[in-house]
C-alpha positions as CSV (number, residue, x, y, z in Angstrom):
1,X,32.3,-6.6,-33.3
2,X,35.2,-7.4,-31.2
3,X,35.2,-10.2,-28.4
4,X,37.4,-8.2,-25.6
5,X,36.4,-11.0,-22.8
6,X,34.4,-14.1,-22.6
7,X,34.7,-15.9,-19.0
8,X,32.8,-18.5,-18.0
9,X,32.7,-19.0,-13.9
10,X,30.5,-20.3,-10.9
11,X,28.6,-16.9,-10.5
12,X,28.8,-13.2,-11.5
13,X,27.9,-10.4,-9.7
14,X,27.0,-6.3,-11.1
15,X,27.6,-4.4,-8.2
16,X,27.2,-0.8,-7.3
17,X,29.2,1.4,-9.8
18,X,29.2,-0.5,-12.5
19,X,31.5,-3.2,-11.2
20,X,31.4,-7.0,-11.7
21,X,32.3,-9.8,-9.1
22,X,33.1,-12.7,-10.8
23,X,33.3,-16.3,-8.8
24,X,34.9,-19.1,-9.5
25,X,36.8,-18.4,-12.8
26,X,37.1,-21.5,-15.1
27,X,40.4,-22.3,-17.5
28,X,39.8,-24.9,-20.0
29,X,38.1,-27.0,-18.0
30,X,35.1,-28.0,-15.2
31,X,36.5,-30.8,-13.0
32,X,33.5,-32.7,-11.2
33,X,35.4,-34.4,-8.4
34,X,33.7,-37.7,-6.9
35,X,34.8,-40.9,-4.7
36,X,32.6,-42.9,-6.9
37,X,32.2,-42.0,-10.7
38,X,30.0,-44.7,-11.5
39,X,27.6,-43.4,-8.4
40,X,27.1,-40.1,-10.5
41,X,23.9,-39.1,-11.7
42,X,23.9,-37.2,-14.9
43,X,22.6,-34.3,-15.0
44,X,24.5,-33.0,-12.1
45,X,22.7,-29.6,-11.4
46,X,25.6,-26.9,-11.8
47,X,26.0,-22.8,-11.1
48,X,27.5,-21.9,-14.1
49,X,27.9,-17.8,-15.2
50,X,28.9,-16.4,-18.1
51,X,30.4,-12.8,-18.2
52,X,31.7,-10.9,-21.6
53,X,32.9,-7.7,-22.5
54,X,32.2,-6.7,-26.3
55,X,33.2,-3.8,-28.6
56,X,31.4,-2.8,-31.4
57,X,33.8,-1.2,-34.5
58,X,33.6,2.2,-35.4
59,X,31.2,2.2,-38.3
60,X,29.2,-0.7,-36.4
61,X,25.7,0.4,-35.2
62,X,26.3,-1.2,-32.1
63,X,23.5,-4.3,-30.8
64,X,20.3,-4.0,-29.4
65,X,19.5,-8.1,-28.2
66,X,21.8,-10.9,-27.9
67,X,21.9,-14.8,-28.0
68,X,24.2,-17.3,-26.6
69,X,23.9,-21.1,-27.6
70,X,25.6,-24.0,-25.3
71,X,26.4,-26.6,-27.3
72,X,27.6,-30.0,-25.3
73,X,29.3,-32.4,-27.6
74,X,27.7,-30.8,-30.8
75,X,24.1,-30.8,-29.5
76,X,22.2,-27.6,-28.3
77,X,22.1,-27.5,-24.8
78,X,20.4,-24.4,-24.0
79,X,20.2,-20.5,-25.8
80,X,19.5,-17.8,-23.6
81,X,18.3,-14.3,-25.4
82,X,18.3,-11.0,-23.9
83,X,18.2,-7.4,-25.0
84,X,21.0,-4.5,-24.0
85,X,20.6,-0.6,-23.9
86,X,23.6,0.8,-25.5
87,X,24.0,4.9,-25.7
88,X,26.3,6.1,-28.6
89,X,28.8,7.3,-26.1
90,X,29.4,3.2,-25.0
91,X,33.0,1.9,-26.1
92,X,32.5,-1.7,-24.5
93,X,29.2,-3.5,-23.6
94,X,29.2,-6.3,-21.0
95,X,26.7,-9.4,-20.8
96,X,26.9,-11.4,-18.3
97,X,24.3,-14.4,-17.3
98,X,23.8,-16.2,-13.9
99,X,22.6,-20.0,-14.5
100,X,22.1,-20.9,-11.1
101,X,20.4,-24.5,-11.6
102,X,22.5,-25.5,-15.0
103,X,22.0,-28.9,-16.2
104,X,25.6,-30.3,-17.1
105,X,24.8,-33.1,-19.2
106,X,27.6,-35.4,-18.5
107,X,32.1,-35.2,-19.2
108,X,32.6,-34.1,-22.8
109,X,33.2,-30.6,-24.3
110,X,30.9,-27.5,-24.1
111,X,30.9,-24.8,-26.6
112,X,29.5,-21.3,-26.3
113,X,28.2,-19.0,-29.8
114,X,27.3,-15.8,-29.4
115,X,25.0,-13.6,-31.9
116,X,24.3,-10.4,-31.8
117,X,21.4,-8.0,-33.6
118,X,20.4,-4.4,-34.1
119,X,16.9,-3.6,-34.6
120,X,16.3,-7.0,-36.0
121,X,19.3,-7.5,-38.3
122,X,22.6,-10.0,-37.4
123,X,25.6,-7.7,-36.1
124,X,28.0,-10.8,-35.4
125,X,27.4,-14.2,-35.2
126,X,30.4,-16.4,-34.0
127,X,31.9,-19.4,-31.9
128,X,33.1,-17.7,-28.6
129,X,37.2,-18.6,-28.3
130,X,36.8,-20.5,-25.1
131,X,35.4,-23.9,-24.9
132,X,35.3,-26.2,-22.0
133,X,35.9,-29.7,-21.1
134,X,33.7,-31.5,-18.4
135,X,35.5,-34.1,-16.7
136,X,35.2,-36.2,-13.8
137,X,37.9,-37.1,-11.3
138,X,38.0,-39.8,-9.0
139,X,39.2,-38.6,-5.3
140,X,40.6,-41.1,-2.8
């Protein structure tokens, strides 16, 4: 299996024609921007999305379900599960996932796995290449 995109962002979209909208497209990291930091009240309630695009190799059966872990600072955060319908003709599959009420924990670093399964077995099971930083930053 081969990791062709992994964004994270403030919302995504599937529109008509198989298109995506993505929102709010993230680097490396989530800046929360306050006058007073010491005011803040953690959780802050976020919209947070996550869109990928994966590729399964040649000889691969392809996936039937998925699951991606949030990890802040080490701990488990959240896991969200789903399943995808993938015809033999597919060369990429996307996932993409719409948190609209996300419960960011405080500043530190997130970190995203992905697994992936056919019929019950593990297809891929890995540390996405992006992580995050959470942040805050006073404003004058």
């Amino acid at each position: 299996m081969k990791v062709l995109d992994f964004i994270i962002c403030d919302d995504v979209r599937q529109e008509i024609g198989n298109k995506f909208t993505l929102v709010g497209i993230y680097d490396s990291d989530i800046k929360v921007q306050t006058k007073a930091p010491e005011t803040l009240k953690w959780p802050l309630p976020m919209s947070l999305a996550l869109y990928g695009r994966l590729q399964p190799e040649a000889r691969e059966p392809g996936f039937d379900a998925f699951e991606i872990r949030i990890l802040h600072e080490g701990k488990e955060l959240a896991e969200i599960k789903g399943t995808v319908k993938m015809t033999p003709t597919d060369k990429t599959i996307p996932i993409h996932i719409r948190m609209p009420n996300f419960p960011l924990p405080g500043p530190g670093k997130l970190t995203f796995f992905l697994k992936t399964s056919h019929q019950g077995k593990v297809a891929f099971d890995s540390e996405m290449p992006r992580s995050i930083t959470v942040s805050v930053e006073k404003v004058v």
